[in-house]
TORRO-165765 format. One record per residue: x, y, z of N, C-alpha, C in turn. Coordinates in pm, whole numbers, padded with zeros to 5 digits. Each point is the difference from the previous one (the first is absolute). Layout:
+--------+--------+--------+--------+--------+--------+--------+--------+--------+
!    n_x !    n_y !    n_z !   ca_x !   ca_y !   ca_z !    c_x !    c_y !    c_z !
+--------+--------+--------+--------+--------+--------+--------+--------+--------+
!      X !      Y !      Z !      X !      Y !      Z !      X !      Y !      Z !
...
+--------+--------+--------+--------+--------+--------+--------+--------+--------+
***
This chain:
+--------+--------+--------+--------+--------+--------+--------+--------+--------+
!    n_x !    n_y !    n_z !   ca_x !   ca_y !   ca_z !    c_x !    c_y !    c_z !
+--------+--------+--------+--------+--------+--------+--------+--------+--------+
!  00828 ! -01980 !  01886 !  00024 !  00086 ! -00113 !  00002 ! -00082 ! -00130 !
!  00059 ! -00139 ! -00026 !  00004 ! -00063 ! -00083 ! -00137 ! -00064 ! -00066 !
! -00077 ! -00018 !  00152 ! -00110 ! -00067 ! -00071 ! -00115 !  00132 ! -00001 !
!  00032 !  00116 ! -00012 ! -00084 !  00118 ! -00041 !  00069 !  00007 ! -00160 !
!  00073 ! -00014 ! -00037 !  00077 !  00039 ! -00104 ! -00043 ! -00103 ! -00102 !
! -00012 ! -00219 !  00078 ! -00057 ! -00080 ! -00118 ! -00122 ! -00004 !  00011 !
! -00065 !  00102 !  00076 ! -00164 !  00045 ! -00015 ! -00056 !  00094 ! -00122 !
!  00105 !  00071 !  00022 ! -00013 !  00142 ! -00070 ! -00006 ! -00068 ! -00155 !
!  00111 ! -00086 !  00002 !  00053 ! -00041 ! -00161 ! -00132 ! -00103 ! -00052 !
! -00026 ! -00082 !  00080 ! -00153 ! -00086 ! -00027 ! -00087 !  00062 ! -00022 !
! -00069 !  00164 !  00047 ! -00078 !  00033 ! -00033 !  00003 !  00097 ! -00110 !
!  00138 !  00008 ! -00077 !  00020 !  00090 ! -00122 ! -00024 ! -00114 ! -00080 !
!  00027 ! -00124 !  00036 ! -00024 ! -00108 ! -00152 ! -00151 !  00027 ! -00037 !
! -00089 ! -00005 !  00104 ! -00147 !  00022 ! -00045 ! -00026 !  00112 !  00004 !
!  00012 !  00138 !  00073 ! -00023 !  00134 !  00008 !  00126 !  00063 ! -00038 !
!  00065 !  00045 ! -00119 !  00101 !  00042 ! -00013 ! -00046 !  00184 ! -00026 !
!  00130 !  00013 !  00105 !  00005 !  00165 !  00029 !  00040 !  00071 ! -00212 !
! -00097 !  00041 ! -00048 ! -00010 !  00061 ! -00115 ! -00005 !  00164 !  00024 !
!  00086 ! -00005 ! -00076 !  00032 !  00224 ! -00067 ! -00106 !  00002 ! -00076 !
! -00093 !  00094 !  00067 ! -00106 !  00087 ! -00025 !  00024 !  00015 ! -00161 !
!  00133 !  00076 ! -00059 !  00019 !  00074 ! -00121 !  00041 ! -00100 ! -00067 !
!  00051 ! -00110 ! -00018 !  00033 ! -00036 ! -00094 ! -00098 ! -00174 ! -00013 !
!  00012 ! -00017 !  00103 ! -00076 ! -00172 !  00100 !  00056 ! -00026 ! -00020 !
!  00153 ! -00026 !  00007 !  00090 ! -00134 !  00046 !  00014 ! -00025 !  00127 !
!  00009 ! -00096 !  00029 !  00073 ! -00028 !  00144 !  00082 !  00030 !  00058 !
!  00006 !  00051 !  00121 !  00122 !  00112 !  00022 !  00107 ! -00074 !  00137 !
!  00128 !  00056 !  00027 !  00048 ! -00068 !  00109 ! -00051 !  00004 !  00156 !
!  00089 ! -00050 !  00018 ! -00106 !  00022 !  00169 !  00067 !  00134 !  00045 !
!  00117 !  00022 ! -00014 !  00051 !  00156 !  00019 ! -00072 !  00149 ! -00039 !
! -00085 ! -00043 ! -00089 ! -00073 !  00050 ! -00094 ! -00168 !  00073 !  00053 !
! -00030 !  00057 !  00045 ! -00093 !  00030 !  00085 ! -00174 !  00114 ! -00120 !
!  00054 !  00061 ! -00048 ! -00100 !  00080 ! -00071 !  00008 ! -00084 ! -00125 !
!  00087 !  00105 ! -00088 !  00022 ! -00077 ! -00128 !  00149 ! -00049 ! -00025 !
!  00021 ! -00077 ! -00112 !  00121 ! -00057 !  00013 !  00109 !  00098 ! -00048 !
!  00094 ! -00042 !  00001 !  00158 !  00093 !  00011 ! -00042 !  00052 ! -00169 !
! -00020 ! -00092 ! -00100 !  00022 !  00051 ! -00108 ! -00107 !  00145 ! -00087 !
! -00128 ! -00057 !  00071 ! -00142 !  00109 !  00000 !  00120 !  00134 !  00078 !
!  00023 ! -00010 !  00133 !  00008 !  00112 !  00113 !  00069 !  00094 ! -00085 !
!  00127 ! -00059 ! -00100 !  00070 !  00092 ! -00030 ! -00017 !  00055 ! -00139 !
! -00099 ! -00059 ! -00075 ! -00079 !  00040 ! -00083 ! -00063 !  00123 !  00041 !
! -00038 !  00004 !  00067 ! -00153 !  00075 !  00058 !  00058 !  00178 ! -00012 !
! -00079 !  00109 ! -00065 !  00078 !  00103 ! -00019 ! -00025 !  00086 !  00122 !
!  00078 !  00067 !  00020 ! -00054 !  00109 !  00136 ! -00075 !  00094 ! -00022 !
! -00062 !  00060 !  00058 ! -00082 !  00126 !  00008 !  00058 !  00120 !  00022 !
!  00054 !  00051 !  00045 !  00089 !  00112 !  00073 ! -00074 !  00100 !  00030 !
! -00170 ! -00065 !  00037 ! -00129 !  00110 !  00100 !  00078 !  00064 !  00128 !
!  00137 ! -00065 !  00039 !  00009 !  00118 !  00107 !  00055 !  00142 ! -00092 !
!  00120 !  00020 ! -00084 !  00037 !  00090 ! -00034 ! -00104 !  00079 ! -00084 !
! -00103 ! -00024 ! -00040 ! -00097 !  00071 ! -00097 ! -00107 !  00013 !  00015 !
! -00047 !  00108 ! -00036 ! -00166 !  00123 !  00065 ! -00152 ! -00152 ! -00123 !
!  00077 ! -00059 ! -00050 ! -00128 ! -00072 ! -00069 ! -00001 ! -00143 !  00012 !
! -00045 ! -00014 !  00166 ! -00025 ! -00183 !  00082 ! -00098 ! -00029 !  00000 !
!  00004 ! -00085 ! -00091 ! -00151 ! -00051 ! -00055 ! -00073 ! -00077 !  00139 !
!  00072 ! -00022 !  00114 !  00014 ! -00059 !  00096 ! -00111 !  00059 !  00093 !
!  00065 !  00085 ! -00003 ! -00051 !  00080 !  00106 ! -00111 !  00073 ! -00056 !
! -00061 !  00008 ! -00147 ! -00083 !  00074 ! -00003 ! -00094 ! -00162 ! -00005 !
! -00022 ! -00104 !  00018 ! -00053 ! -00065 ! -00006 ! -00074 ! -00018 !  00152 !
!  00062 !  00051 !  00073 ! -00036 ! -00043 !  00167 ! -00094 !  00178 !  00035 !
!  00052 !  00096 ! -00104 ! -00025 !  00141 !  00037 ! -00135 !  00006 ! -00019 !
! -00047 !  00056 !  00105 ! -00164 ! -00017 !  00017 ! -00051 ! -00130 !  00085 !
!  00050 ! -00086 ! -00004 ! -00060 ! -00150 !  00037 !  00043 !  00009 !  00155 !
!  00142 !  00025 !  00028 !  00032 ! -00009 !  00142 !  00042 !  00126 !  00043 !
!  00034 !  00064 !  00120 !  00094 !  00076 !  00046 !  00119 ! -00022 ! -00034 !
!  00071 !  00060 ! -00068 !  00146 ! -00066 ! -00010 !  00078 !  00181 ! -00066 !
!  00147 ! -00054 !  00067 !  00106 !  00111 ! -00071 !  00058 !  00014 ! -00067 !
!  00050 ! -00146 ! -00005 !  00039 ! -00015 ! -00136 !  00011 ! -00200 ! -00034 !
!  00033 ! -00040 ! -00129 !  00064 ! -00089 ! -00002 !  00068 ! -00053 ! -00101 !
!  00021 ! -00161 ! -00034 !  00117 !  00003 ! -00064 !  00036 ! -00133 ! -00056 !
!  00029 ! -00060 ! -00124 !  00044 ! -00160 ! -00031 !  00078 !  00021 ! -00061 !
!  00089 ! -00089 !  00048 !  00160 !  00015 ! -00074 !  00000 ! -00066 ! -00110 !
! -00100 ! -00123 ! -00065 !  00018 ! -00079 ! -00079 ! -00126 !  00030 ! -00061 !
! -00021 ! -00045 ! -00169 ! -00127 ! -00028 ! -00042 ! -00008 ! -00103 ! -00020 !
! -00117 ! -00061 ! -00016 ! -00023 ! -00142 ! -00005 ! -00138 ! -00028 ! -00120 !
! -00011 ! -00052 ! -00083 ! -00119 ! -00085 ! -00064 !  00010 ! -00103 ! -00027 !
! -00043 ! -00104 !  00029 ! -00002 ! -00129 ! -00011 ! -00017 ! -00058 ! -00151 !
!  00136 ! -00080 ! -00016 ! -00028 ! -00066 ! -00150 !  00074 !  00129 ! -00061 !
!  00035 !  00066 ! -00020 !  00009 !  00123 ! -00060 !  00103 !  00015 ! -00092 !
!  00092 ! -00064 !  00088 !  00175 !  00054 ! -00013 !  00047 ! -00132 !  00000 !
!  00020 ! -00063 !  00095 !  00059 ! -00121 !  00058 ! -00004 ! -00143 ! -00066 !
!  00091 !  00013 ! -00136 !  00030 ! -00130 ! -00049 !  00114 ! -00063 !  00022 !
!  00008 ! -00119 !  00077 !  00141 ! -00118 ! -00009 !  00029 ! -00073 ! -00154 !
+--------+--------+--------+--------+--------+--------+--------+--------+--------+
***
């Protein structure tokens, strides 16, 4: 486990795990974007409301019943440190 962990850390010195939204380097706890982007990020609330941009995007393209993103996202957009 230890030497997965001073693997992991050697290969962030040269490949460092970067947030999509903002490009900083993010923790290793840190999996999508980092803590400070995530809670930035505004919600959608496509489940409670008849106008999901979501779902009309897939409507026609697939079979589908419905669907749904809890978060919006644009890159660069929002997300300054």
């Amino acid at each position: 486990m230890k030497a997965f962990l001073l693997l992991n850390d050697l290969l962030d010195l040269f490949y460092p795990n970067i947030c999509p939204a903002c490009e900083k380097p993010m923790q290793r706890s840190e999996k999508f974007v980092c803590l400070f982007c995530e809670l930035q990020l505004p919600k959608t609330n496509f489940i409670s409301g008849t106008d999901n941009s979501v779902y009309k995007l897939f409507l026609g393209r697939v079979d589908i019943n419905q669907a749904d993103a809890w978060l919006y996202f644009v890159k660069r957009a929002w997300c300054k440190k």
